[in-house]
N, C-alpha and C positions, 0 to 999 in steps of 0.2 A: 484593500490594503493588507499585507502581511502583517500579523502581528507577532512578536517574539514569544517563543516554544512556550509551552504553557501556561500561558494565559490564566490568571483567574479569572473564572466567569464572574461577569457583572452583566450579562444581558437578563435578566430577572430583577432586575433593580436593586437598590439599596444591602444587598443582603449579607451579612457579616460573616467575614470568613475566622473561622478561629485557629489562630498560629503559634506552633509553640518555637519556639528558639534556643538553638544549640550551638554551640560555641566550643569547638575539639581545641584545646590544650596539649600539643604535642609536645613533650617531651624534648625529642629526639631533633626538633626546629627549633635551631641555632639561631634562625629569624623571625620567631614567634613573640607577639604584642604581651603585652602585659594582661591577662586574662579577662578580667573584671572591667576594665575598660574599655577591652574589645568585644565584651558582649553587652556593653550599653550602648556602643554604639551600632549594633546590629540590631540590638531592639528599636532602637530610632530609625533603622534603616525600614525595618519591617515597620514602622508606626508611621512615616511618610507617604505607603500606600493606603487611598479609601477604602474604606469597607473591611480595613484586615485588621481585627482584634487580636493582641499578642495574649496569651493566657498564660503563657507560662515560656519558662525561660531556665536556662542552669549552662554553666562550664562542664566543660565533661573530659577528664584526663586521662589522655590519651599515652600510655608507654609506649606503642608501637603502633603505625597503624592495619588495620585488617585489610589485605586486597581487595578483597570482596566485600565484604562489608564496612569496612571501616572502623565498626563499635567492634566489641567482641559478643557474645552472643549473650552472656549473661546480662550486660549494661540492658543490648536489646530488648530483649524481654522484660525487661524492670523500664524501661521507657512506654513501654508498648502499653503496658497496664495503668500507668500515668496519664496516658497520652487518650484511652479509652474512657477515663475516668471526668477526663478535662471534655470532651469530644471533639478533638482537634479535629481540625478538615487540611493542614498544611501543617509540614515541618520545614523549617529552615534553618539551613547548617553553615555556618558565618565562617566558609571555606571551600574549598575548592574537593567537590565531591567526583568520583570517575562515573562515566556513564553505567559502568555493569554496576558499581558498589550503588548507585541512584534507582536502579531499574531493582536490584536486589532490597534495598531498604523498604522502597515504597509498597513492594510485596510483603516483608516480614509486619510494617503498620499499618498496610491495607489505608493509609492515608498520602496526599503527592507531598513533593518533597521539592524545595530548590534549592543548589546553591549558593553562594554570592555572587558567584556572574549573575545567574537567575533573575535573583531578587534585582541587582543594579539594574538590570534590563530591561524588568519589570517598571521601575520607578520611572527610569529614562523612557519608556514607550509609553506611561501614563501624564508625561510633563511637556515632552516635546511638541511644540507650537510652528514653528516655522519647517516649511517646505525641505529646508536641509535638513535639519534635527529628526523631522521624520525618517527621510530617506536611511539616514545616519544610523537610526535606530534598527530601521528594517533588516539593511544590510551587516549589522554587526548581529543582530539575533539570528540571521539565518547562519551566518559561519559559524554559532557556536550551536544552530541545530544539527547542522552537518555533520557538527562530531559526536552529536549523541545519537544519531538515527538505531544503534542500538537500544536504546532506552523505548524511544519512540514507537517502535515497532515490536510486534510479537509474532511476527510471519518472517520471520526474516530470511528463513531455509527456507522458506516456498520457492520455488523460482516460476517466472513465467515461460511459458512453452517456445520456443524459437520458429521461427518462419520454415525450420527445416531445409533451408539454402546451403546448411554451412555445412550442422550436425554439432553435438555438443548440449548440452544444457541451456538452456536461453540466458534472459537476461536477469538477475536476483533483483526482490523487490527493492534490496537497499543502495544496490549499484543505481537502479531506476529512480530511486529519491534522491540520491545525492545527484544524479547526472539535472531532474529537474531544480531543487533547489541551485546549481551551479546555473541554469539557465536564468534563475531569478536575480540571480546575483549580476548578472551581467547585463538586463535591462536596469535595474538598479543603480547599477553603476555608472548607462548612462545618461540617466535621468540626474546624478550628482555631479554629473563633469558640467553637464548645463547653466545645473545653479550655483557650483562652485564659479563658472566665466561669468557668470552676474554679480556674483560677490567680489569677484577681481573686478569688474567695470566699477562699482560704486569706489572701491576703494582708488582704483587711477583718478577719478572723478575726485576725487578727496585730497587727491598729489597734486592736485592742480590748484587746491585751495590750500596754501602752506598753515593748515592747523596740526601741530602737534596732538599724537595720540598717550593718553595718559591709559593703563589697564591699570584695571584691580580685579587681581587673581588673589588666591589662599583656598586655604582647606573649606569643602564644604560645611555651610551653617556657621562661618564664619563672620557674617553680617553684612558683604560684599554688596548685598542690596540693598540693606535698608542705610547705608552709606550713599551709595548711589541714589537713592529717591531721596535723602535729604539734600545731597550736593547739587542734582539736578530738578527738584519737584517732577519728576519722572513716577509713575505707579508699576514701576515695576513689582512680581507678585515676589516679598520678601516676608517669610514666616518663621518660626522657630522648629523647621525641622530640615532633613537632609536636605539635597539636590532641589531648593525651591524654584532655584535659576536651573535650565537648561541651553535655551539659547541664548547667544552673545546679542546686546542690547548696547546702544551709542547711543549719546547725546550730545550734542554742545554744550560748554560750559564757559562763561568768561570768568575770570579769578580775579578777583579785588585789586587794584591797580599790576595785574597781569594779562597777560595772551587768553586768546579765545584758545580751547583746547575741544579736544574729541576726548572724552570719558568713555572708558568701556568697561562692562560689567562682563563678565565671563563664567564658565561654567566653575562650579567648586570641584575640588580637587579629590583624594581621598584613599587612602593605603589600600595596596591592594589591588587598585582599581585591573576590569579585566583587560584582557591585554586586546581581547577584538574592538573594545569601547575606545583605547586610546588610541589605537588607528584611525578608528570612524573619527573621532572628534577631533583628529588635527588638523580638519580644516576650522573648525569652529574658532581654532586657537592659535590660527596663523594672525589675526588681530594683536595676540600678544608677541609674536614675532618682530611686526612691524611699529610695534610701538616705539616712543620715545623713552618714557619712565614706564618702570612699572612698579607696582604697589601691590607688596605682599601683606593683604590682609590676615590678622592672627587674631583668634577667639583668646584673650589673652589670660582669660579666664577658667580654662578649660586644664582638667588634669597632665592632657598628653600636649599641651600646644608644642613643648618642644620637637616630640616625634611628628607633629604634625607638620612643623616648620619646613623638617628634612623633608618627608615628604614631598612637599610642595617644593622643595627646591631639586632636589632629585626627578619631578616630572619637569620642572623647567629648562632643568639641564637636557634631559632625553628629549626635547623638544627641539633644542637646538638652538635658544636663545642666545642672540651672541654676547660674551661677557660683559662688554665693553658699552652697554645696554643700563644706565642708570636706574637703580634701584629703592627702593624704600620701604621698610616694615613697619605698618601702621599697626599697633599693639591695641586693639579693638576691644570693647566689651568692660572697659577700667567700673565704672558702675558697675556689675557685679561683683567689685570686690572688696572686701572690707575696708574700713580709712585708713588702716595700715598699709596694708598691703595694697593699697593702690597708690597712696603716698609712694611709697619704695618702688615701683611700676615707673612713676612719673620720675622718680630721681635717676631710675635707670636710662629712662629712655633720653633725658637731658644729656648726659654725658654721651652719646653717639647721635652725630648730626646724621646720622640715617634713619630715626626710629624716633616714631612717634606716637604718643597715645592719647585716645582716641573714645569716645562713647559716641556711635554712631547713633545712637536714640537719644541718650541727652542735649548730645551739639558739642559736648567739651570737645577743645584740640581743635576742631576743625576751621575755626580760622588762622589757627598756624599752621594746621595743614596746607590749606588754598597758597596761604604767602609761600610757605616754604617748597611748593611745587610753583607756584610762579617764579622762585628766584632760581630754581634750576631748570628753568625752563628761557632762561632770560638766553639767548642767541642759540636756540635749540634749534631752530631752522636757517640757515645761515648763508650768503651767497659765495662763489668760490672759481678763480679761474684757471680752467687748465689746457694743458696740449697732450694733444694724443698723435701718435704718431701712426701712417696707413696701415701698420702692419698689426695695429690695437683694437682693432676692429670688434672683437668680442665688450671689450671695454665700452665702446663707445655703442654698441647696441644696447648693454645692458643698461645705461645712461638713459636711453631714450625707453624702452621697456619702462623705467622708474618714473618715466615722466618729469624729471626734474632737469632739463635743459633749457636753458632761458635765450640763449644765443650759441649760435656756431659759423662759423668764415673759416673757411677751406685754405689754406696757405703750400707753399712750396713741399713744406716736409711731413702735414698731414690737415689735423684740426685742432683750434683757435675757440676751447667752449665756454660761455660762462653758462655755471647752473647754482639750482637754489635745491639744498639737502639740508637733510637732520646730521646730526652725530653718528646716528646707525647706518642709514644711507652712506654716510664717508666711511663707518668704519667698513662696512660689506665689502665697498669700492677697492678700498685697498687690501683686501682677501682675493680678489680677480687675479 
């Protein structure tokens, strides 16, 4: 199995890798985080993987930044001497580093370097359990090795010698890597069109049973787990650090004088995120597509939950989620907050019948959660009759693709259907 570009070695066992953590403060980024925030939450990013000791940590202000290097040369040298003092084995830079300025740094500390694609990669190729989330993995770490094979390589002017058929220089080693990892890329690829038409069978299988699908998405370490194994007695694995969820997980759940639902737990969210990772995992999160409600979990506790909000609603928009798709923010985590300021949490969330709050490890909330998803849930799947006329044809295929036709009788001027859909199903239908 391919693993994502560099790997920290664990094959020697247990052995602790020590990391230090950087955090560039630019300037001159009009869409740059609030500093101190965004490098707690890289250290948690780095503290998610086993065996990797964070030893040290700082912001580092950035006026402009170096092509090549990034830092300027003086920072360098004063990290170098820190960094030798500590005996770092990894640096990580909670940013988007170029392959030359990566291949140049890890020469000036003679220690490796990743950066936050890296590390997510890293975490995501350390968590992923199911046969997709693998693939998912594999395929999103190879394209973003592809674009560093400078880095990777130190031969890279060698060229290999040509069969002498043509004349000319032959083939360079790095045209020769990127052409194999492109061939890996494309068994990969389709080894996931497989298990993605598996993941579509379970789900048709599912359309045939009208249970409304309920997700709970939000930002990573949001508690989206440890919600889910109280709601369902599920052991899903739910801890206090990043990305503990990788793969999408269902369960059945009936609601206290409501509907049998499909519960789904989904992957966490998270600023930034790279841009190969959200390709790979939209299938993982076409679940939240086809959902009925969905339930934006919020660490309601947490300094940035605002920015973190947006976030999560800015991936849900680029997802493609249709508006018209009921919603609800479950304000998570009220026990960590002092009796004030949880009191005022709960007076908020009262005045907007969409928000609710919640301590998914005490239980508060959660049985007005279940009712208040059972009462909007009350004719969420619903029967409906229509006529299609011959010329509708797209119409009436996509009908039956959904699985949700219950009768059809052919008539003079076309078809005579009755079918049983959600809200989202009719709102799609009427997008055709």
């Amino acid at each position: 199995m391919t693993r994502p570009p560099f790997q920290i070695d664990d094959t020697a066992g247990p052995k602790v890798t020590r990391a230090w953590v950087l955090h560039p403060d630019i300037k001159t980024d009009n869409s740059r985080r609030i500093a101190e925030p965004a490098l707690a939450e890289a250290v948690a990013l780095a503290e998610a993987l086993p065996h990797l000791e964070v030893v040290g940590q700082e912001v580092v202000i950035l006026r402009t930044v170096n092509a090549g290097m990034m830092f300027g040369s003086g920072k360098i040298e004063e990290l170098k001497h820190r960094m030798e003092d500590a005996e770092v084995d990894l640096v990580l830079v909670d940013g988007h580093v170029t392959p030359v300025q990566q291949r140049n740094l890890e020469k000036a500390w003679g220690v490796k370097l990743l950066d936050r694609t890296g590390l997510i990669l890293e975490i995501f190729s350390d968590r992923a359990a199911t046969r997709e989330g693998v693939l998912q993995v594999e395929m999103a770490a190879l394209n973003y090795q592809r674009t560093r094979l400078v880095r990777a390589w130190t031969h890279l002017e060698r060229q290999r010698g040509g069969l002498g058929f043509v004349g000319g220089p032959g083939e360079t080693q790095i045209e020769s890597d990127r052409r194999a990892i492109d061939e890996q890329l494309v068994r990969l690829r389709r080894q996931l069109d497989k298990v993605v038409k598996t993941r579509a069978l379970h789900r048709s299988a599912r359309a045939k049973v009208p249970f409304p699908i309920v997700a709970l998405v939000g930002y990573t370490n949001a508690g989206k787990s440890t919600l889910f194994n109280r709601l369902t007695g599920a052991d899903v694995m739910a801890k206090d650090m990043l990305f503990a969820t990788l793969d999408p997980t269902m369960r059945s759940l009936v609601l206290p004088d409501g509907p049998e639902i499909i519960l789904s737990d989904t992957v966490g969210f998270i600023s930034d995120l790279p841009t190969e990772l959200v390709a790979a995992f939209r299938a993982t999160l076409e679940e939240v597509l086809a959902a009925d409600i969905i339930c934006h979990v919020r660490d309601i506790s947490h300094a940035e939950t605002e920015e973190q909000a947006q976030n999560v609603r800015d991936i849900l928009a680029s997802l493609g989620v249709p508006k018209e798709t009921r919603s609800f923010e479950i304000w998570n985590k009220i026990d960590l907050l002092s009796p004030d300021r949880a009191d005022a949490v709960r007076a908020r969330a009262a005045r907007d019948e969409n928000v609710l709050a919640i301590s998914s490890l005490t239980g508060e909330g959660l049985d007005e959660f279940q009712s208040v998803i059972a009462e909007a849930l009350q004719g969420a799947v619903r029967e409906a009759d229509l006529v299609l006329g011959f010329a509708e044809g797209k119409k009436r295929a996509w009908l039956f693709a959904q699985e949700v036709v219950l009768d059809e009788k052919q008539t003079e001027d076309g078809f005579d259907l009755k079918v049983r859909w959600s809200a989202a199903q009719e709102a799609q239908f009427q997008r055709l």
